[in-house]
N, C-alpha and C positions, 0 to 999 in steps of 0.2 A: 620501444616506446609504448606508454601504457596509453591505454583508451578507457581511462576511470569514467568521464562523463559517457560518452558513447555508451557503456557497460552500462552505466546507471542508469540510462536512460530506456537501454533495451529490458534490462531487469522491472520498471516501469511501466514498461508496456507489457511484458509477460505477465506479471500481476494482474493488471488490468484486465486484459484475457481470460485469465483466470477466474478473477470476481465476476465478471461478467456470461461467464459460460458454464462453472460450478456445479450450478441446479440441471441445469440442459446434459451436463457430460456423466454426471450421477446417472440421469434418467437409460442414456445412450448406452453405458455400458451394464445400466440391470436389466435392458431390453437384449443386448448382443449377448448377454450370460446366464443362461439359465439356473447355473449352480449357485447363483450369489440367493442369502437369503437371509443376510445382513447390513443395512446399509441405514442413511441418514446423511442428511446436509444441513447444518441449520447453526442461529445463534447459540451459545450451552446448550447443548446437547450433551459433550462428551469430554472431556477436556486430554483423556490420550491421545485424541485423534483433532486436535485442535489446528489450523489453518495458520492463524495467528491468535495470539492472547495479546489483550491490551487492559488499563486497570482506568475504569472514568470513574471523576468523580465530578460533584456538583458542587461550587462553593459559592460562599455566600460571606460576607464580611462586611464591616462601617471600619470609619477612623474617624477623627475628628481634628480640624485646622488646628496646628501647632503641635502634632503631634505626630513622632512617623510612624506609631503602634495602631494597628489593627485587629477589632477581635469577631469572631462570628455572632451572627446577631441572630440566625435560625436555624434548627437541626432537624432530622427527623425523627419522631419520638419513636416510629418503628422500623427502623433501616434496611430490616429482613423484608419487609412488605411494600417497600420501598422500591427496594434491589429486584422482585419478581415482579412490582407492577415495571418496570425499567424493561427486564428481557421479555418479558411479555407484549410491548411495543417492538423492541425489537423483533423477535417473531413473527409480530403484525406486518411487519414494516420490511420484512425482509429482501425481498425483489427489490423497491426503490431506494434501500440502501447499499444494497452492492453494486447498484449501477451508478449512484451516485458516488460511491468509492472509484469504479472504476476509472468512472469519468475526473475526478479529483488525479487519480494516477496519470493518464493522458495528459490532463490539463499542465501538470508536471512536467511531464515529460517534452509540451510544446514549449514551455517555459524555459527550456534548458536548449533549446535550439540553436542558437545563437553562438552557445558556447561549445556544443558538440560540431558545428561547422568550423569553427576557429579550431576548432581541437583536430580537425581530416586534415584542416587545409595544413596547420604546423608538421602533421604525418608527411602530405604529400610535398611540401619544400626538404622535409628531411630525404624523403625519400628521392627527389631531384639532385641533393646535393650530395646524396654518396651514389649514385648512378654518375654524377659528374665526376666525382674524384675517381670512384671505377676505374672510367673511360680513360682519364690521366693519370693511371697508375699503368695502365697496359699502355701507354703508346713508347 
């Protein structure tokens, strides 16, 4: 029997963990290592050594009644300057956004509760009912 929600759910909270500890466990092991004398944690920084890659973007559009076409009504005239004032918040912002990641992960993960208990309990009836047949296959 698989335990896809259970799994999901654990993998959820490992992440969480993860976002949430990253900057602290960097620090942990350039203090326990002396020989390290390369390291980094952060928004683009590095993209070989990337955590996760995601691609945002900001849109912006009208339509008009009787009509199902929509078209963008603002752009950025310099989208490079654009894109580094963006990671440069990020940068700024970086602590209260991996906590609020993390917390977005947890929050997840309580969300799916309901179904990871329904999902033990159909384990633990299976597992009652081949213990039963077992038991009546030996007598």
């Amino acid at each position: 029997m698989a335990f896809e929600k259970v799994d999901f759910v654990q993998a959820l909270l490992d992440d969480a963990k993860m976002l949430r500890t990253v900057k602290n466990d960097l620090v942990k092991i350039i203090k326990d290592k002396p020989n390290i004398d390369k390291y980094g944690a952060g928004f683009c920084l590095d993209k070989r050594f990337s955590m996760f890659e995601t691609t945002v973007s900001f849109d912006s559009w009208i339509g008009h009644y009787g009509s199902s076409s929509c078209s963008t009504f603002s752009h950025a005239i310099k989208p490079e300057e654009v894109r580094k004032a963006f990671i440069q918040y990020l940068k700024t912002h970086e602590d209260e956004i991996l906590f609020w990641m993390s917390k977005f992960l947890v929050d997840q993960a309580n969300s799916l509760g309901g179904v990871v208990k329904k999902e033990l309990e159909e384990a633990k009836l299976a597992i009652e009912k081949l213990q039963s047949e077992l038991q009546e296959a030996t007598r």
